[in-house]
N, C-alpha and C positions, 0 to 999 in steps of 0.2 A: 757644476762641472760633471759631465760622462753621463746626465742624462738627455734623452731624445723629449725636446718638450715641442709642442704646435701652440703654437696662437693664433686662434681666427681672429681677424680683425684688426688691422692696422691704423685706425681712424684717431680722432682726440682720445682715446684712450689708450688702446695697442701702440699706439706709432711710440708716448712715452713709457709706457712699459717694457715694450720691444727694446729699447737704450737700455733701462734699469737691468734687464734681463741680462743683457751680453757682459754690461758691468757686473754681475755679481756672477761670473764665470758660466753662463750659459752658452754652447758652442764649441767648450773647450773640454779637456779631458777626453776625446771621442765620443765626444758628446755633440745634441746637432738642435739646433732653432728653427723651426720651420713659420714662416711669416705668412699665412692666408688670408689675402682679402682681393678681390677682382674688381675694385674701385681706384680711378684713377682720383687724384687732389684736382681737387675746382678751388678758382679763388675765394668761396666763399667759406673753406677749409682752413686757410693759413691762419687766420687768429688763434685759432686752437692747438692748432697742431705743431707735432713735433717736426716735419716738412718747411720748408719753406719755399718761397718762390722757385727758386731752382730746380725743383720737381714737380714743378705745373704741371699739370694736363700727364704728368706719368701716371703709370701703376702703384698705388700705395706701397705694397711687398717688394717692390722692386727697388723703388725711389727708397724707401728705411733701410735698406741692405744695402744699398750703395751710400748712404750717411752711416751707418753701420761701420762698415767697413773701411770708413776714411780715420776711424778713431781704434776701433779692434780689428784690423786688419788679420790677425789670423783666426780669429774668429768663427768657425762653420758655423752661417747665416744663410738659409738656403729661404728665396721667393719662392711662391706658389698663387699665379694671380690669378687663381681659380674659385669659382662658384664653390662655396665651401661645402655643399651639400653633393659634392662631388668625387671628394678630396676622400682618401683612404686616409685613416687614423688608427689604425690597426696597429700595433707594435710601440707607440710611444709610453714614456712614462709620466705627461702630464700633459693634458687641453685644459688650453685657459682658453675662454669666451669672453671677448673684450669686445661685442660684437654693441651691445647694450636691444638688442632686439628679442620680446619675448616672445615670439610664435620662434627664432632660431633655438634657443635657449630652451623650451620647453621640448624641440626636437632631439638636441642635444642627449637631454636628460631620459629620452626614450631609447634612442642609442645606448644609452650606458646602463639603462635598466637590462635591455635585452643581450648585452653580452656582445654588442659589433664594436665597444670599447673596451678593450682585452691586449693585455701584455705578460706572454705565458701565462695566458690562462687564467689571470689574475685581470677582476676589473680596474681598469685605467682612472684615476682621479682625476674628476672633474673641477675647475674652477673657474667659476662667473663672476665678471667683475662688471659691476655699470655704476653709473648715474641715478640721482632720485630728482625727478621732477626738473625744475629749473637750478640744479645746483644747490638743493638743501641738503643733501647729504651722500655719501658715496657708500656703497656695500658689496660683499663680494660672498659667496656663498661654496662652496668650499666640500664637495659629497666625497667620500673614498671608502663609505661604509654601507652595503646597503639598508641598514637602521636609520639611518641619516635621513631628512630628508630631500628632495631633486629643488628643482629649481621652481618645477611646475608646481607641486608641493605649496611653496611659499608664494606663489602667483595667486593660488587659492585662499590659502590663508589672509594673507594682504585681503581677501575680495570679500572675505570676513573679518576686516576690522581686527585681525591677530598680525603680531609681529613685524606692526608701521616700526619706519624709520624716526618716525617724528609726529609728534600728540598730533592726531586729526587725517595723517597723509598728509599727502604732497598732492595738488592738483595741477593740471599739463597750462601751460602760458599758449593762448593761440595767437595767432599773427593777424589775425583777423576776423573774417566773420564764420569763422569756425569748422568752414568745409577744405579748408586747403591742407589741414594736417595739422600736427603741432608743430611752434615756434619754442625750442630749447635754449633762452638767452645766458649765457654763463661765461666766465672770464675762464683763461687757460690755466689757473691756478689749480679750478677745480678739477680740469684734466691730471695732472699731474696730480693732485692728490687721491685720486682715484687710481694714479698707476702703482701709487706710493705703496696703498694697503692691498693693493694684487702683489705686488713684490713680498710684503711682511708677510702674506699667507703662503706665497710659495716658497717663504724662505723656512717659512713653519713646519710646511711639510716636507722638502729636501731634508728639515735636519731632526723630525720625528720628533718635532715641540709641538706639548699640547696645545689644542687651539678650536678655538669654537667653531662649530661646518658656519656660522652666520655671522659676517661682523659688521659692525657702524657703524663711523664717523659723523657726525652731523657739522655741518659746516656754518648752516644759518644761525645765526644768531636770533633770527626772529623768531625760530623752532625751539620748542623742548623735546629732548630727545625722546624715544618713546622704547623702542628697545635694545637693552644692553647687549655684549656678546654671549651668543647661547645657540648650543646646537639643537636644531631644531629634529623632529622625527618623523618617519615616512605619514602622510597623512592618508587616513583610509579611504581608496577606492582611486585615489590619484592615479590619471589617466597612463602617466608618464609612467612612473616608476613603481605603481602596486600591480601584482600580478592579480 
């Protein structure tokens, strides 16, 4: 309640966050929820998502605001169906990136290195939250320090075999014969447990409870987990956030 938070992204991740958010008084006290993503729902979205038929072919930010608002009607839930690398962020007191995309996510974090993520003056706290691989585990990373390390940080480390989700990584499932992109097969469970522990971290920080910048749930059972919650520290020469 009474803070200005953004969330990019309103896809299987954002859309159930976006709910968890307005439930736990975001919107409210003169407080405002800003919903960004410029993706409409294709049918090959509803499994996952917090959407359903009903908002076919809409604007993601739009279509969540108007479900939104059918349940916290007084709610300030404001769309934004824009290009996120658009959108001013100037003034808020929390981005979350439910985006799961790391070229977004690594720009982010240069953002907030360089001071264009600033609220009086003061750097604005970042929080990422995605997917691991096919559903083996969910993580959200959590900077509000510049000691901390960014997002891009742990992109590198991960490409050093430091700070896996799970003994060995996660490797991408393709759809085929491997030029079409990845294929992410995961039931909507995993969405929602991914909105789960973005909710637990920004309930952390709304209420100034310690709490690790890195956390992990592992989900597979076929996995060992690999590492615990632990805040991790700026890594040296890091393109993103070391000056």
């Amino acid at each position: 309640a009474g803070k200005r938070i953004a969330l990019i992204g309103c896809g299987t991740i954002g859309g159930f966050l976006g709910d968890l958010l307005v439930k736990a008084g975001a919107g409210t006290g003169g407080g405002e929820l800003q919903l960004i993503d410029n993706q409409d729902l294709s049918p090959g979205n509803i499994g996952r998502h917090r959407l359903g038929i009903n908002r076919l072919e809409i604007n993601k930010a739009i279509g969540l605001v108007a479900e939104l608002k059918i349940t916290m009607p007084s709610a300030n839930v404001r769309a934004l169906p824009h290009d996120a690398f658009s959108v001013n962020l100037a003034g808020v007191d929390l981005v979350i990136d439910a985006t799961g995309e790391q070229g977004f996510g690594s720009w982010l974090a240069g953002l907030q290195a360089s001071g264009s993520l600033s609220n009086g003056g003061l750097q604005t706290p970042l929080l990422h939250v995605w997917i691991e691989g096919a559903g083996e585990a969910v993580r959200t990373l959590l900077k509000q320090h510049r000691s901390e390390g960014c997002y891009r940080c742990l992109c590198d480390y991960e490409a050093e075999q430091r700070f896996l989700s799970v003994v060995g990584g996660v490797r991408p499932i393709l759809a085929g014969g491997g030029c079409e992109g990845q294929y992410v097969a995961y039931s909507a469970s995993v969405s929602v447990q991914a909105a789960a522990l973005g909710l637990d971290t920004a309930l952390a920080w709304v209420g100034g409870t310690a709490w690790p910048s890195l956390s992990t749930r592992v989900l597979s059972r076929a996995h060992d987990p690999s590492t615990g919650d632990v805040t991790i520290l700026t890594r040296p020469g890091c393109p993103a956030c070391s000056s």
